[in-house]
C-alpha positions in Angstrom: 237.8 109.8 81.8 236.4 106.6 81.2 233.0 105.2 79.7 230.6 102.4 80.7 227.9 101.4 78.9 225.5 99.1 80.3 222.9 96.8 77.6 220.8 94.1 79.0 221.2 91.2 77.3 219.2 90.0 73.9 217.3 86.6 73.6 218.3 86.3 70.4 216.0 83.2 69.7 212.9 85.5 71.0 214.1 88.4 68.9 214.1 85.9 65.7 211.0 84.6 66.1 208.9 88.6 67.1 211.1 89.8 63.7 208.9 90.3 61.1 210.9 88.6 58.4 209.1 86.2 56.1 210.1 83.3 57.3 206.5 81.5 56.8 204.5 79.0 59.2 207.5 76.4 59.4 210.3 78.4 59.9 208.7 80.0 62.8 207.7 76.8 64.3 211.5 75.8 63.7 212.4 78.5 65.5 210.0 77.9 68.1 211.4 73.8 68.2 212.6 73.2 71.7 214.6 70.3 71.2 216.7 69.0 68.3 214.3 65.6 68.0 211.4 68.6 66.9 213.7 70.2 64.8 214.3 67.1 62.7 210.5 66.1 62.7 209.8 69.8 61.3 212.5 69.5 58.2 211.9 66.2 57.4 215.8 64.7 58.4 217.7 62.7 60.4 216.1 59.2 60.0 213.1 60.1 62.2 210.9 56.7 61.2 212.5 53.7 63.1 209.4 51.3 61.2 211.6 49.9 58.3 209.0 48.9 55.1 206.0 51.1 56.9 204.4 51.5 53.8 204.7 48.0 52.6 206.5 48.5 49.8 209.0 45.5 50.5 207.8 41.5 50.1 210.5 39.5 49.1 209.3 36.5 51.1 205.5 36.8 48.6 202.4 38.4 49.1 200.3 35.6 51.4 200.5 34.6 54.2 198.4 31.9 56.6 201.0 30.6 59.3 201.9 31.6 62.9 205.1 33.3 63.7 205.8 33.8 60.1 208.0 37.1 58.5 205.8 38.1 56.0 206.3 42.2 54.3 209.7 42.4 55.2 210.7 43.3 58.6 206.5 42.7 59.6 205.8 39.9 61.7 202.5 37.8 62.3 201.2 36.1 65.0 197.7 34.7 66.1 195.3 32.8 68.0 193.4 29.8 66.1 193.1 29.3 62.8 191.8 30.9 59.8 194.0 34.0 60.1 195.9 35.9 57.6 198.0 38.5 56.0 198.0 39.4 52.3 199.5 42.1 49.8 197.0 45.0 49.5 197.2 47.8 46.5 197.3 49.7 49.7 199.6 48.2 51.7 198.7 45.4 54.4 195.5 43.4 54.6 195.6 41.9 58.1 192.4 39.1 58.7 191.6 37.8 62.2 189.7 34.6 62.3 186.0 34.4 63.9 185.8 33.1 67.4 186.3 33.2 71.1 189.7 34.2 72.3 191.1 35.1 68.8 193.5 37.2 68.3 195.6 38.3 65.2 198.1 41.1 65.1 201.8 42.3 63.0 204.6 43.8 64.2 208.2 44.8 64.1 211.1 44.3 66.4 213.7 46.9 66.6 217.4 46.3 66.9 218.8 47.5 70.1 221.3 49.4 68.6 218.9 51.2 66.8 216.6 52.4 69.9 219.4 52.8 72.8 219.0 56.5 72.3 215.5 56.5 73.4 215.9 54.6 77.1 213.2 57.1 79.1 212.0 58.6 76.1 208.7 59.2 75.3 207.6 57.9 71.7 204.9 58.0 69.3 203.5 55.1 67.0 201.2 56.4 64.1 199.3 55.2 61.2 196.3 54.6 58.8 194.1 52.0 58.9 190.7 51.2 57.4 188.4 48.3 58.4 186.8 46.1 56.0 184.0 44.5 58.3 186.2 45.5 61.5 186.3 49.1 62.9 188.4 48.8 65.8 192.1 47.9 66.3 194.8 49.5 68.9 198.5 49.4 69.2 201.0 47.3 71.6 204.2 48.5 72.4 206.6 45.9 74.0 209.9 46.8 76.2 211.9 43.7 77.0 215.3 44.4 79.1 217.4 42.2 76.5 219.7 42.8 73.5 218.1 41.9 70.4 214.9 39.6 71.9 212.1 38.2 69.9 209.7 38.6 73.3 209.6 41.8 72.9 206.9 41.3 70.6 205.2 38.3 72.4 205.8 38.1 76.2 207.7 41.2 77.2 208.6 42.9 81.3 207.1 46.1 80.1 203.7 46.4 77.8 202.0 49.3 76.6 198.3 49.0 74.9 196.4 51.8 74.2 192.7 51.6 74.4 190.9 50.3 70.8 190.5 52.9 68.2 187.2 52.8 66.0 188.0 53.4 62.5 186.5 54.0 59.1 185.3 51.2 56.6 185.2 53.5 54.3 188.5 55.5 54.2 192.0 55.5 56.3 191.5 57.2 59.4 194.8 58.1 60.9 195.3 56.5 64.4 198.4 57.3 67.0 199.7 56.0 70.8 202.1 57.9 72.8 203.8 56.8 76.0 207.2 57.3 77.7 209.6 54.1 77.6 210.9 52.7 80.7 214.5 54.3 82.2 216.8 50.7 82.1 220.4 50.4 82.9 220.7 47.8 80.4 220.5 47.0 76.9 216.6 47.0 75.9 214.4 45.3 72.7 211.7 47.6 71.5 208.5 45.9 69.7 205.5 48.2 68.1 202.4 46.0 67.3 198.6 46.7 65.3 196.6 44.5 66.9 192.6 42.4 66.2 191.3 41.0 69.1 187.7 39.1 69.5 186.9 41.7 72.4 187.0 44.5 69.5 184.9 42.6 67.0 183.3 39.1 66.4 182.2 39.5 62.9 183.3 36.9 60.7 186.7 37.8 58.5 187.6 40.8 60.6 190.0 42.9 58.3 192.0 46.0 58.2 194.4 47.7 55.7 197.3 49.7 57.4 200.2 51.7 55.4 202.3 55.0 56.9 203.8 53.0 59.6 205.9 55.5 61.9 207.6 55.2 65.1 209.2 58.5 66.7 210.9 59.9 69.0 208.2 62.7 70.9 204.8 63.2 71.2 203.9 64.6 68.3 202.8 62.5 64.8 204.4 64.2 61.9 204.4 63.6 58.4 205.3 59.6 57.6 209.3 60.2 56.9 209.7 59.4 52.8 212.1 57.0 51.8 213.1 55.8 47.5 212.6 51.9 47.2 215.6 51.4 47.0 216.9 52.4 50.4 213.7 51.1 52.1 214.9 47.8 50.0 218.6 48.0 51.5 217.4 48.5 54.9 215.2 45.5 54.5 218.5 43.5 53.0 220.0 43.7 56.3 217.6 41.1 57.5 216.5 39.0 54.8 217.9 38.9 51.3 216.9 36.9 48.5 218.8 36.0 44.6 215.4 35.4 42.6 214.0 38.6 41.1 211.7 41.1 43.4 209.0 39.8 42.2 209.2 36.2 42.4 208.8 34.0 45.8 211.7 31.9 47.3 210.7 28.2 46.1 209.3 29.3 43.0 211.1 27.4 39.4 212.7 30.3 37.9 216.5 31.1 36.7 216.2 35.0 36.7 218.8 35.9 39.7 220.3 32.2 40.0 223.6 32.0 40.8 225.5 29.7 38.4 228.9 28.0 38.8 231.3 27.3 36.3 231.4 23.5 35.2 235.1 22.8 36.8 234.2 24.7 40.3 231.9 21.4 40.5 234.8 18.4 40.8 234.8 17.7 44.4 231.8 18.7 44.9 232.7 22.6 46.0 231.9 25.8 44.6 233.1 29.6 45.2 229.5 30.7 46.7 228.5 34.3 46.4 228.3 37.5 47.7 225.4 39.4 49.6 224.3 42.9 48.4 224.8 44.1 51.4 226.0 42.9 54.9 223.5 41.3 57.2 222.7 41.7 60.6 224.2 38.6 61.8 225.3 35.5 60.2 222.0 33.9 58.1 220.5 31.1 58.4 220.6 30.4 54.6 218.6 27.9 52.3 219.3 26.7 48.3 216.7 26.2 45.8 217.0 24.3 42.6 216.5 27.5 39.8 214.3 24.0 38.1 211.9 22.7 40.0 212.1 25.0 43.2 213.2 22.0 45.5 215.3 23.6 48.7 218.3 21.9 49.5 218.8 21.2 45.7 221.4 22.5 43.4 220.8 22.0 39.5 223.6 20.4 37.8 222.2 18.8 35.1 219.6 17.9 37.0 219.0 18.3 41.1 221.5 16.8 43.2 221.5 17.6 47.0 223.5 20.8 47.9 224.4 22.5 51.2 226.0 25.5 52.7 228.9 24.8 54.3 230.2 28.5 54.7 228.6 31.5 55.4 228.9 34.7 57.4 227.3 38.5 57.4 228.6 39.2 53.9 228.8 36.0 52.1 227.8 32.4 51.1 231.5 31.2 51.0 230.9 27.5 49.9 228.2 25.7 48.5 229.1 21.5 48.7 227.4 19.2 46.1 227.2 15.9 46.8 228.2 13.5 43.8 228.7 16.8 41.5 229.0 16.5 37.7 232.1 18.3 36.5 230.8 18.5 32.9 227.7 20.5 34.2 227.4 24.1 36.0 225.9 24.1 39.5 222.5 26.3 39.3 220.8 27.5 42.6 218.7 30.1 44.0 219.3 31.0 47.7 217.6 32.8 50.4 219.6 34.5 53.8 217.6 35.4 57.0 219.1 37.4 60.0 215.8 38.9 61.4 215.3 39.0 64.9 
């Protein structure tokens, strides 16, 4: 005699989530998650913020900042129309000021490697943060797509543009502002750019301002909680594009000896020295530049007083040599030095 028993089969992801275990509000929206990119969002991992410094934590290059096309919180560029325009260091993060007049325009962004957003080709994405106006009280986002590896128009002139419509803010506290779209399916590399822009169409009052912190970029259409990083990896991710040897605190060009790099006397005799290291490795080779640690002069290295310097080796890890011309063997070679690899 033989038995057969029959059972229809369990959802066992249905049956977890009707169980009446205490699993609280989270865990049943975990459970509830349909894709891995929510699941992440929900616990808080997995690198979900793409925005490197979105709190504005990170300003090796200073605090102020008045020219076009100019890096200014690391990774954040700034770009505008006219003159008068500005970014500067805010206890809350970034003060962004558009100048008064027709056809001005003043806005910051970031570039993305490619690298770093090939995952996301036909994706749909969400760009969030908080902003509050000064005189202002409306700004949107601008989200650029250009079919290239690693391309500055992305952020400037790119095939594929995204604006959302301008969203009015508070003056008088953040107001929490988001854009979602779907990228564009390519079949080749691709450059993402996200962008908080001013525009005179928005606003014509004299010294339009903002101040924006919680930067996030995502994958999905949901905004969650701005991803938490220490200071000191938001700092390490920054390295990888712009590293400095003065202290954190003090602006490439300024006289100051705290972080300089100082050769022994004999490296100086024929007008070579050994160079340095980089705390971490950069995106590409740097462009670098050498400040005298006394009066701040680039292309100067102190040795016993400034005497022209130059790099003349350097890749993604190292200054390799620094030449001095007419070097004093009796005297150490004293410089500052600045690397940049951004995009």
């Amino acid at each position: 005699m033989s038995l057969q028993v029959t059972q229809n089969g369990i959802n066992s992801k249905e049956e977890l989530i009707n169980n009446k275990q205490r699993y609280g509000i989270k865990g049943k929206q975990l459970l509830e998650a349909e894709t891995t990119s929510d699941a992440r969002s929900l616990i808080g991992a997995g690198n979900k913020n793409l925005i490197i410094n979105g709190n504005f934590d990170i300003w090796q290059r200073g605090t102020s900042f008045s020219n076009n096309d100019e890096y200014t919180a690391d990774r954040w560029n700034f770009r505008f129309e006219g003159s008068g325009s500005s970014i500067t260091k805010h206890a809350d993060g970034l003060r962004l000021e558009k100048a008064l007049g027709a056809n001005q325009w003043a806005f910051v962004g970031q570039i993305f490697e490619s690298d770093n957003t090939r995952h996301l080709n036909g994706k749909t994405v969400t760009i969030s943060a908080k902003v509050k106006g000064e005189t202002i009280n409306k700004v949107r986002f601008v989200i650029g797509v250009e079919p290239v590896k690693d391309d500055w128009h992305a952020i400037t002139s790119p095939d594929y543009q995204f604006a959302s419509e301008p969203f009015t803010i508070s003056t008088s506290e953040f107001t929490e502002i988001s854009f979602t779209i779907q990228l564009p399916q390519l079949s080749t590399d691709f450059t993402i750019a996200s962008i908080i822009d001013l525009r005179d169409s928005f606003s014509t009052t004299d010294g339009d301002a903002v101040i924006i912190k919680s930067v996030q970029l995502e994958e999905g259409n949901n905004t969650t909680e701005i991803e938490q990083r220490s200071i000191g990896e938001e700092l390490k991710l920054c390295q990888r594009y712009f590293q400095k040897s003065y202290a954190s605190d003090v602006n490439p060009g300024t006289i100051a000896t705290e972080g300089q790099i100082k050769e022994q006397a004999v490296r100086n005799n024929n007008t070579r020295t050994n160079g340095i290291a980089f705390n971490s490795r950069m995106r590409i080779i740097p462009t670098g530049t050498i400040y005298s640690p006394s009066t701040g002069a680039s292309g100067m290295v102190n040795n016993g007083s400034d005497i022209v310097g130059s790099i003349a080796g350097i890749n993604e890890s190292r200054i390799r040599i620094i030449v001095i011309d007419t070097g004093v063997n009796t005297n150490a070679a004293a410089y500052q030095y600045t690397v940049d690899a951004e995009i």
